[in-house]
C-alpha positions as CSV (number, residue, x, y, z in Angstrom):
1,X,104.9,61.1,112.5
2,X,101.1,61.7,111.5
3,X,99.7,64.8,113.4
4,X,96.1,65.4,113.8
5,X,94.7,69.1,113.8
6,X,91.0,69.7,115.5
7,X,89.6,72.8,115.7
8,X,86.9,74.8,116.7
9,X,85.4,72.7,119.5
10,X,83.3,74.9,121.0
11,X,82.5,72.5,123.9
12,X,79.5,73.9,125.9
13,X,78.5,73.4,129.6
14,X,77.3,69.7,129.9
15,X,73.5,69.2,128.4
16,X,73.8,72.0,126.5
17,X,73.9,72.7,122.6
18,X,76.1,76.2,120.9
19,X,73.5,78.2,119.3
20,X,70.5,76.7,120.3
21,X,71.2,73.7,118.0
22,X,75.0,72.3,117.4
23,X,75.6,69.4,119.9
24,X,79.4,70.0,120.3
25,X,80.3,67.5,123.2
26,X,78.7,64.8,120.7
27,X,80.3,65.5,117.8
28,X,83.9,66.4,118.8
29,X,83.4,62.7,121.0
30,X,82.2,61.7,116.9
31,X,85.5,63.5,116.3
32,X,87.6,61.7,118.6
33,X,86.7,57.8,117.6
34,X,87.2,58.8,114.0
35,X,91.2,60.0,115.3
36,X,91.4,56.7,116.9
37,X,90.3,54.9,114.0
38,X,92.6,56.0,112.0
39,X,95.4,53.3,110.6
40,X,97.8,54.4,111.9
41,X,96.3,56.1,115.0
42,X,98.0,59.7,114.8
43,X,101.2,60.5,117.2
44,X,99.8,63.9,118.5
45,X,97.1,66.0,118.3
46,X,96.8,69.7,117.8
47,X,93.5,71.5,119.1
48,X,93.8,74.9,117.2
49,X,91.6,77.5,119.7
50,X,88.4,78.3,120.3
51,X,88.0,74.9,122.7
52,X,85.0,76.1,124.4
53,X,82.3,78.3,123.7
54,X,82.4,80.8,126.5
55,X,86.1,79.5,128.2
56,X,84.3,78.4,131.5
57,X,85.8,76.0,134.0
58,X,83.0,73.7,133.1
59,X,83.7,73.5,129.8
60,X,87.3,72.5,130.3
61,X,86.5,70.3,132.5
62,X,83.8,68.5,129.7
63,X,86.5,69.2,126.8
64,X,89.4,67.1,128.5
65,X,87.2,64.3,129.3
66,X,85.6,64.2,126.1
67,X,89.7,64.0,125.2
68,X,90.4,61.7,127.4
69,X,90.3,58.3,125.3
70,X,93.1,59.8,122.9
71,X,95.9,58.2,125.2
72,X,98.7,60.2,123.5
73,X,99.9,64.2,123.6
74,X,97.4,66.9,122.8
75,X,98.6,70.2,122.9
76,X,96.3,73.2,122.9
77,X,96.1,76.5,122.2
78,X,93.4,79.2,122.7
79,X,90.8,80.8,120.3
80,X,88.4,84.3,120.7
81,X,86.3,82.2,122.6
82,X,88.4,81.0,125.7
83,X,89.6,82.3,128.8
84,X,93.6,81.9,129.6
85,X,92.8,82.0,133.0
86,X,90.4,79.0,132.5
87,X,92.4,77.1,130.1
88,X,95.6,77.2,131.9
89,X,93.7,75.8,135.0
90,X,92.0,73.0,133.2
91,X,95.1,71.7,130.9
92,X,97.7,72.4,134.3
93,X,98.4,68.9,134.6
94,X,99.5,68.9,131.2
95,X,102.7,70.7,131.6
96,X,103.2,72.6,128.1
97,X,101.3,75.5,129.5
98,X,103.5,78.5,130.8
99,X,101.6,79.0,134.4
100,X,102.4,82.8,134.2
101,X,103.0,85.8,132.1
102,X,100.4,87.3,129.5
103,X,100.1,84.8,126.6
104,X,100.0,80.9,126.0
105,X,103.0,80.3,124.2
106,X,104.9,77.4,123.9
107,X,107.7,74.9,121.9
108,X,107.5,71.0,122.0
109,X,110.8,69.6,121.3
110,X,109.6,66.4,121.7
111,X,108.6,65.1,118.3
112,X,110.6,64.5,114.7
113,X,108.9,67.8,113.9
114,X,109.3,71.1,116.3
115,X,105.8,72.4,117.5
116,X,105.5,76.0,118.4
117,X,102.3,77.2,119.6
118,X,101.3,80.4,119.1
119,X,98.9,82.9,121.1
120,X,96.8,85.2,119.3
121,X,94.1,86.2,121.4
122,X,93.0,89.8,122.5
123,X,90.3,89.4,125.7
124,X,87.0,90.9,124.9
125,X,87.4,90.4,121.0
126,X,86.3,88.0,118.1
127,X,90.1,89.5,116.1
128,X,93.1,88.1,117.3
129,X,96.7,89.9,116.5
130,X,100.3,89.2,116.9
131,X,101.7,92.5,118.6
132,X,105.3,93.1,119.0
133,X,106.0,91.4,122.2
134,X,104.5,88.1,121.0
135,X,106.4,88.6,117.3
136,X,109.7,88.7,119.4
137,X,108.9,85.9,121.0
138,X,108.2,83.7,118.2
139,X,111.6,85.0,116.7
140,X,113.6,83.6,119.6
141,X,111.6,80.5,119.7
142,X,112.8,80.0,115.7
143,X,116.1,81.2,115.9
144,X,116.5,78.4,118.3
145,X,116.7,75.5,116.5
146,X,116.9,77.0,112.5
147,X,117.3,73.6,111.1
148,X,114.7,71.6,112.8
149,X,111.8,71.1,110.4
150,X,108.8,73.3,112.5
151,X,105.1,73.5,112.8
152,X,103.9,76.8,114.0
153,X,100.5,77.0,115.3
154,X,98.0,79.7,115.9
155,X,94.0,80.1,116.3
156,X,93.9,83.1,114.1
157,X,94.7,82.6,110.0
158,X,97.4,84.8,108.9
159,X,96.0,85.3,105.1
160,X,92.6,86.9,104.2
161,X,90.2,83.8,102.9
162,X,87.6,86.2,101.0
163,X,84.7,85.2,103.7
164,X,84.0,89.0,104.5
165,X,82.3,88.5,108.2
166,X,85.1,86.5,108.9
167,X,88.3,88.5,107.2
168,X,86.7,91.3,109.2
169,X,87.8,89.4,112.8
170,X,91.4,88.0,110.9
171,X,94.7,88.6,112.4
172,X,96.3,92.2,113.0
173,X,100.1,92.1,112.8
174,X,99.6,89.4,110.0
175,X,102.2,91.8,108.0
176,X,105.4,91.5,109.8
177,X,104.3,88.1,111.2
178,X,105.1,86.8,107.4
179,X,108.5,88.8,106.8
180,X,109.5,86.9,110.1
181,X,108.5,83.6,108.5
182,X,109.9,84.2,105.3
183,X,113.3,84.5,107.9
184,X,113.0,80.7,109.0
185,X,112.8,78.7,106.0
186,X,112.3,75.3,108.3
187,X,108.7,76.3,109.0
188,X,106.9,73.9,107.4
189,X,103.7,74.9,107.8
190,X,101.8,77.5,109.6
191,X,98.2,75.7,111.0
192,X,95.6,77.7,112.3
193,X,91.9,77.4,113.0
194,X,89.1,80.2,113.6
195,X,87.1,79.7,110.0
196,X,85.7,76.3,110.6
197,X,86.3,75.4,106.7
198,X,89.3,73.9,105.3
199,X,91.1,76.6,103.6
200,X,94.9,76.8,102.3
201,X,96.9,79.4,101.1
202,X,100.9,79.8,99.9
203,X,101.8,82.4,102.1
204,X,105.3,83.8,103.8
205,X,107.1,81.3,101.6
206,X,105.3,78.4,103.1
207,X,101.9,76.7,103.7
208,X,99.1,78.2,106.1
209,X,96.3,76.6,106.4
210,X,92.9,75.9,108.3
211,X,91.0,73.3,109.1
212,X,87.6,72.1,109.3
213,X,85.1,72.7,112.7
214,X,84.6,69.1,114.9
215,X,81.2,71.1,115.3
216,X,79.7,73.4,112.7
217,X,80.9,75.0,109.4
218,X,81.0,78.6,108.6
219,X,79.3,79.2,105.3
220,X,81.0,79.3,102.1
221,X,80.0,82.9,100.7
222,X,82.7,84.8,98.7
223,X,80.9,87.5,98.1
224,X,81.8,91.2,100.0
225,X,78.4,91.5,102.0
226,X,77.9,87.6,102.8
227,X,75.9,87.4,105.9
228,X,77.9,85.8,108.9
229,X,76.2,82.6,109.3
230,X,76.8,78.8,110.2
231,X,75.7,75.8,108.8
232,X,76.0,72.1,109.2
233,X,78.2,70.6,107.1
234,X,79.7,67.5,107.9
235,X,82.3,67.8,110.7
236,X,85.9,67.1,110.2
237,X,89.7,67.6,110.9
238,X,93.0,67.6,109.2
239,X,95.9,64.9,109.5
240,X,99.3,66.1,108.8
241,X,102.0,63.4,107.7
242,X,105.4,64.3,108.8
243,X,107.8,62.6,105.8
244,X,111.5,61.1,106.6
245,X,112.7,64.7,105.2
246,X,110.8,66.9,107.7
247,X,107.9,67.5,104.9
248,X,104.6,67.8,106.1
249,X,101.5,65.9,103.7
250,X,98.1,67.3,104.8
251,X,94.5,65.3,104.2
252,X,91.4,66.7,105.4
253,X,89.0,63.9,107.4
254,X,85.0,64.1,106.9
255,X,83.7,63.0,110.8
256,X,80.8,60.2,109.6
257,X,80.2,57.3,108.8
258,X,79.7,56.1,104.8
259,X,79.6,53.5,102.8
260,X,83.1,51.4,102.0
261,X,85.6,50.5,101.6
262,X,85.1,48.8,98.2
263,X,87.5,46.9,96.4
264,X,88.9,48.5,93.0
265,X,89.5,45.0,91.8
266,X,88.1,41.4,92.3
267,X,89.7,38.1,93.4
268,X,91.4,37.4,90.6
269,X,92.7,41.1,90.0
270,X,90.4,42.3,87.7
271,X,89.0,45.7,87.6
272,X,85.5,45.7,88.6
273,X,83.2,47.3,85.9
């Protein structure tokens, strides 16, 4: 099973650009060919939060038809800058979405791997946090199935990443959220979004991770008073291999177009000086 992770979409109304000067529609529709041009084309995809820039109808509306030419399951979760009202209106069809209660969470049983999504939102705030009620929840949802190989995915990181303006809007309840993981050794990895860089860390006796923006990059500055800023990196995503054993393998995809492939050896089999 090969899993692809896009994050940080930020899709805007239609004809307009986030900040002034990131053309998100384009490049997550950039985003989307490259998925599909993948050998082999990935099962499922994962859309880690923060889908659209200000979580208006519009933009869900744009995001699921920019989507659209995937043809296989996308599952979805929401980041600081969406609206659950909005999201669970524009992905209802969809059917993974709980249509009530306070948070978007969720288990796919559907896959060789178990995919738990994982709300950490708080309306009105760039932080997101995993407060009791949803910390029980995800302990149900685990003690479910303790020897199905599991993906648990959330918007917010769960690990400090030593970009200060970003640490400074990480996770609260990040704490007991690993002694709970470190509970359920078939969790696999924990994937998450919200720093647009691709970022990995051995945490709770697994793997969490983040991935790459489809749109713009937050700049790389370790220092404690970096400025928050954005730049424009080259776009990208992550594809996560599922292995016969309930593994996971993860590459990270640069969005673009370069040069290649090139053969290591000629004709006859010789290396090529």
């Amino acid at each position: 099973m090969l899993i692809a992770q896009l994050t940080d979409l930020h899709i805007k109304p239609p004809g307009r650009m986030a900040y002034n000067r990131v053309d998100t529609a384009s490049l997550l529709r950039e985003a989307v060919a490259s998925v599909l041009a993948q050998h082999p084309v990935p099962d499922v995809v994962l859309l880690t939060g923060d889908l659209t820039d200000a979580g208006r109808p519009e933009e869900y509306a744009l995001l699921r038809a920019l989507l659209a030419p995937l043809g296989r399951p996308v599952y979805a979760i929401p980041g600081n800058h969406d609206d659950r009202a909005a999201m669970r209106a524009g992905f209802a069809d969809q059917g993974y979405l709980p249509q009530d209660g306070e948070f978007l969470h969720y288990v796919v049983e559907d896959h060789p791997v178990r995919l738990i999504g994982l709300d950490s939102v708080i309306p009105g705030d760039a932080a997101g946090a995993l407060c009791a009620a949803r910390l029980a929840w995800l302990e149900g949802a685990l003690a479910a199935a303790p020897a199905r190989p599991t993906i648990v995915f959330v918007h917010h990181p769960p690990f400090a990443t030593g970009i200060a303006h970003m640490d400074r809007i990480g996770l609260a309840g990040a704490a007991p959220f690993a002694a709970l993981i470190r509970r359920h050794a078939q969790v696999e990895r924990v994937l998450a979004g919200h720093l647009h860089r691709s970022i990995q860390a051995r945490w709770a006796g697994t793997i969490a991770s983040t991935a790459p923006s489809t749109a713009h990059q937050v700049t790389l500055d370790l220092t404690p008073e970096g400025p928050a800023s954005f730049n424009l990196e080259p776009p990208g995503y992550q594809l996560h291999l599922v292995t016969p054993s309930g593994g996971v393998v993860s590459h990270t995809v640069t969005v673009g177009r370069f040069p290649g492939p090139y053969p290591f050896r000629d004709a006859s089999g010789a290396l090529i000086d």
